[in-house]
C-alpha atoms as an extended CHARMM CRD file, in Angstrom:
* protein
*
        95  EXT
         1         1  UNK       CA             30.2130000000      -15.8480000000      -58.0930000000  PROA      1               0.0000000000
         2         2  UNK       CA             33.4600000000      -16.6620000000      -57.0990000000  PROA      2               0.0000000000
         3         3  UNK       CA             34.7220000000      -18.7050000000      -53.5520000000  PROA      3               0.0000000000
         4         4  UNK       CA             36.1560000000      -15.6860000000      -52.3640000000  PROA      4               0.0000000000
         5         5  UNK       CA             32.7000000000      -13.8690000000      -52.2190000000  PROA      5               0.0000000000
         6         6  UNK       CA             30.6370000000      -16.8260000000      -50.8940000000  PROA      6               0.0000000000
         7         7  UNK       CA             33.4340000000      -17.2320000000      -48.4090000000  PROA      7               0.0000000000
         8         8  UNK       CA             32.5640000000      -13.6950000000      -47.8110000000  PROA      8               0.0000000000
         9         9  UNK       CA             28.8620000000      -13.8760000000      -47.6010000000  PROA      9               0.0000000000
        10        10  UNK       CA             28.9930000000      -17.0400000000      -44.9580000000  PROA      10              0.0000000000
        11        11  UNK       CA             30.2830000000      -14.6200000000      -41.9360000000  PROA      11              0.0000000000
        12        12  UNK       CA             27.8080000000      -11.7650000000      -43.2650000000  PROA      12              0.0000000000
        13        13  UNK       CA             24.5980000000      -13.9410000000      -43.2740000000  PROA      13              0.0000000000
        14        14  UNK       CA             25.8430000000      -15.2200000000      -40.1450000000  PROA      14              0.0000000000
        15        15  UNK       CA             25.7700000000      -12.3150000000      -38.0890000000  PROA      15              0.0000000000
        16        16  UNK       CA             22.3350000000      -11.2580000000      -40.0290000000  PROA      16              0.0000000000
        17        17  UNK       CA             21.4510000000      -14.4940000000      -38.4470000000  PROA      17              0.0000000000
        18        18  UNK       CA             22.5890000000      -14.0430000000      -35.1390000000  PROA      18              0.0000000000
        19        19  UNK       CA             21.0050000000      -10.5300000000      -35.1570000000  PROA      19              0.0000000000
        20        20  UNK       CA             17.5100000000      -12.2510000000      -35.7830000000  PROA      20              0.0000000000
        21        21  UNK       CA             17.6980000000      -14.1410000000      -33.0570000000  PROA      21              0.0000000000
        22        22  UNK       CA             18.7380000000      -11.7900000000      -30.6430000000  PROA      22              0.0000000000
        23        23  UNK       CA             16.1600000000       -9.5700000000      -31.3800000000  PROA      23              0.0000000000
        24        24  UNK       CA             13.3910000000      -12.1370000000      -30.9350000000  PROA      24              0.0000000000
        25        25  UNK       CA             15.3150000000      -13.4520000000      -28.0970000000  PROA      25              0.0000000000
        26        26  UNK       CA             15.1080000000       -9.8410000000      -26.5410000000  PROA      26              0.0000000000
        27        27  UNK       CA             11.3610000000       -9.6360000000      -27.2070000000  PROA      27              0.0000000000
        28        28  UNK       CA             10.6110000000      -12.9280000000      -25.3430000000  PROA      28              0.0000000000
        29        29  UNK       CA             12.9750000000      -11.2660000000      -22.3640000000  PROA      29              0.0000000000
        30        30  UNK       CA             10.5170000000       -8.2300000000      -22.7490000000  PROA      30              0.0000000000
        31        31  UNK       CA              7.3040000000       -9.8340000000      -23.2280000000  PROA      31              0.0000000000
        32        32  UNK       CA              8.8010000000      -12.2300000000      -19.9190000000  PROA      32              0.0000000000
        33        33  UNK       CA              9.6380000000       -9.2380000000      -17.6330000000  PROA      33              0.0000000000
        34        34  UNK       CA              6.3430000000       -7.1460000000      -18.2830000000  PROA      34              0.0000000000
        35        35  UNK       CA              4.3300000000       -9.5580000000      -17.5040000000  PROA      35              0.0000000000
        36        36  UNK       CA              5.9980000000      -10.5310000000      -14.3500000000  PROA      36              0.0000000000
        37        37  UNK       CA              6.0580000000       -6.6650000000      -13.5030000000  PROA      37              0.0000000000
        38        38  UNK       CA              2.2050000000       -6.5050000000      -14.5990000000  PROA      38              0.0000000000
        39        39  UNK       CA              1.4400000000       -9.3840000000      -11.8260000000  PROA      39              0.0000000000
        40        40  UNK       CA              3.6370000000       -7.5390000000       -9.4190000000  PROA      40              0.0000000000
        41        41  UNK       CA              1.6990000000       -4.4130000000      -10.1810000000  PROA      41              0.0000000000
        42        42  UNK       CA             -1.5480000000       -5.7630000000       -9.6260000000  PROA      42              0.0000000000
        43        43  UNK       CA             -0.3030000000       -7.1610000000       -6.2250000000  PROA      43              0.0000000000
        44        44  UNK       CA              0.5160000000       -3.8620000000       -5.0550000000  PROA      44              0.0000000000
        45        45  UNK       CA             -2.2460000000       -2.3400000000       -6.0390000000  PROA      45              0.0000000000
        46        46  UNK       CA             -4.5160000000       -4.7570000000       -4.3360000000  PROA      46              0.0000000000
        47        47  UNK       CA             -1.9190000000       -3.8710000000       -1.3930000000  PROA      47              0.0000000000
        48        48  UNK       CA             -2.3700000000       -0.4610000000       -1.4560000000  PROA      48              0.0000000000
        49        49  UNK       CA             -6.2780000000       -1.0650000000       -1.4290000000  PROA      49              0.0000000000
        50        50  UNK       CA             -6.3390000000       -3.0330000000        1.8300000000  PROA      50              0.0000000000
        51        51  UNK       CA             -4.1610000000       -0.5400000000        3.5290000000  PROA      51              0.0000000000
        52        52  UNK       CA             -6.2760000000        2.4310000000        2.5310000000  PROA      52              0.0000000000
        53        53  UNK       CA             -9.7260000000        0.2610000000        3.8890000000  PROA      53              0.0000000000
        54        54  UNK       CA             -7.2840000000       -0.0580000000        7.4130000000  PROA      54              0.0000000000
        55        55  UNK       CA             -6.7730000000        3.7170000000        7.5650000000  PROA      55              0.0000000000
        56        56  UNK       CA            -10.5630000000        4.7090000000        6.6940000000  PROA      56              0.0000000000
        57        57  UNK       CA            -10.7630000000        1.8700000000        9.4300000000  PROA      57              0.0000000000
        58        58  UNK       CA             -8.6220000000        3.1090000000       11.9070000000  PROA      58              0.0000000000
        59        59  UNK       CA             -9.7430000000        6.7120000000       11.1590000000  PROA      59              0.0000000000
        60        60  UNK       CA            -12.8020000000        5.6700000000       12.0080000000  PROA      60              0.0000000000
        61        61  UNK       CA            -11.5520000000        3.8600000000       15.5490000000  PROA      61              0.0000000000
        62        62  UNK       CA             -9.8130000000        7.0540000000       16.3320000000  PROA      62              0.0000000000
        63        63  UNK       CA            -13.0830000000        9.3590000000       15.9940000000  PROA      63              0.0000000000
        64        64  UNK       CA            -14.9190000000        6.7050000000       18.3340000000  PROA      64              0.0000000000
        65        65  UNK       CA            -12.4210000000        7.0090000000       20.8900000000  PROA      65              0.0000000000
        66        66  UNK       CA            -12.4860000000       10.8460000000       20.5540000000  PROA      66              0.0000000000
        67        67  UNK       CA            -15.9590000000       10.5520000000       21.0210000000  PROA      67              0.0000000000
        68        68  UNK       CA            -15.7540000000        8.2810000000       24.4130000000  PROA      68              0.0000000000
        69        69  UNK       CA            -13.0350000000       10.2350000000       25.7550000000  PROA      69              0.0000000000
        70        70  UNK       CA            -15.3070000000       13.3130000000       25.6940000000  PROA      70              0.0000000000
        71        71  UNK       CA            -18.0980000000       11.2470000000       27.2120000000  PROA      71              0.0000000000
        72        72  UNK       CA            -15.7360000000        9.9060000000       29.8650000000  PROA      72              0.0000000000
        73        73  UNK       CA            -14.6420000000       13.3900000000       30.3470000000  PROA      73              0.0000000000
        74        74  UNK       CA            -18.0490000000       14.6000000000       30.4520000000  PROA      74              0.0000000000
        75        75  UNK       CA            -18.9930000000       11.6250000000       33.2970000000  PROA      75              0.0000000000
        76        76  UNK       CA            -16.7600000000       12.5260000000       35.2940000000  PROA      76              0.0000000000
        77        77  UNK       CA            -17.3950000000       16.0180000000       35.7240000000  PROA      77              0.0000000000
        78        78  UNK       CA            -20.7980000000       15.2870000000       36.4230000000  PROA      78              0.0000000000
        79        79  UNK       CA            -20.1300000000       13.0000000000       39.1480000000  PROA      79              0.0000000000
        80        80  UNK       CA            -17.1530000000       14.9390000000       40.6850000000  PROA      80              0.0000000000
        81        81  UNK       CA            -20.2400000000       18.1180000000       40.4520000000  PROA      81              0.0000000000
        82        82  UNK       CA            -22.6060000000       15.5670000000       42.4020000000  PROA      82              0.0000000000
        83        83  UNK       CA            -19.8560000000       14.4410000000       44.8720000000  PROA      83              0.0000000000
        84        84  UNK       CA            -19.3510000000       17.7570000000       45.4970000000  PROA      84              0.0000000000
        85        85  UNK       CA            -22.4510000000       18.8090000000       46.4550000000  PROA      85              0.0000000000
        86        86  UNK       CA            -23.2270000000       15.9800000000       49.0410000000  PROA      86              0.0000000000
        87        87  UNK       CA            -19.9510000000       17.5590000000       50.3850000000  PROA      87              0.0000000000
        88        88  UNK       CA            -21.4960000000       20.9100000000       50.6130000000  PROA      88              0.0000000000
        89        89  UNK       CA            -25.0720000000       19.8100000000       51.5700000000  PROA      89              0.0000000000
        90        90  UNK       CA            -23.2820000000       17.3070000000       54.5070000000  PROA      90              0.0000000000
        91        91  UNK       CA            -21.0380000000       20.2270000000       55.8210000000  PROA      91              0.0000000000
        92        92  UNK       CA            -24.4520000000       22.4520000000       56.3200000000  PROA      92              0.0000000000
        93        93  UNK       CA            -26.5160000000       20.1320000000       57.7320000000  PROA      93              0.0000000000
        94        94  UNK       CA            -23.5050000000       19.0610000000       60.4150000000  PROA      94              0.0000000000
        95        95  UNK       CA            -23.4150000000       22.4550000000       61.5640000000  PROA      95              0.0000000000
């Protein structure tokens, strides 16, 4: 081989080189930025589970209060029945 070819050959191998190492270099990036994204996506799914156990929660606080407003509901036509009926029962008996 001549100088003029090994002269030649020193850029090529070079860049061959250089291509190696960017390629591993951009599989550590990879590797780097999954597993940050797989910790991030475990976060948010644990996220996402707690606020689905709120809403089942707070479903089930809305259903109570359903349920108590009925009762109150219920109470109170009961008692505005009874009040109404001493009304009626006084009225007669002060005739």
């Amino acid at each position: 081989m001549d100088a003029n070819a090994i002269a030649m050959l020193i850029p090529i191998a070079g860049m061959g080189l250089g291509a190696l190492f960017l390629v591993g270099a951009y599989k550590l990036v990879g590797r780097w930025l999954d597993r940050g994204r797989g910790g991030a996506a475990s976060g948010l799914a644990e996220e996402v589970a707690r606020l689905r156990e709120e809403v089942e929660a707070l479903s089930e606080v809305n259903r109570r209060v359903l349920e108590l407003e009925e009762r109150v509901d219920f109470a109170e036509r009961v008692l505005a029945q009874a009040q109404h009926n001493r009304l009626n029962a006084g009225g007669e008996t002060g005739r």
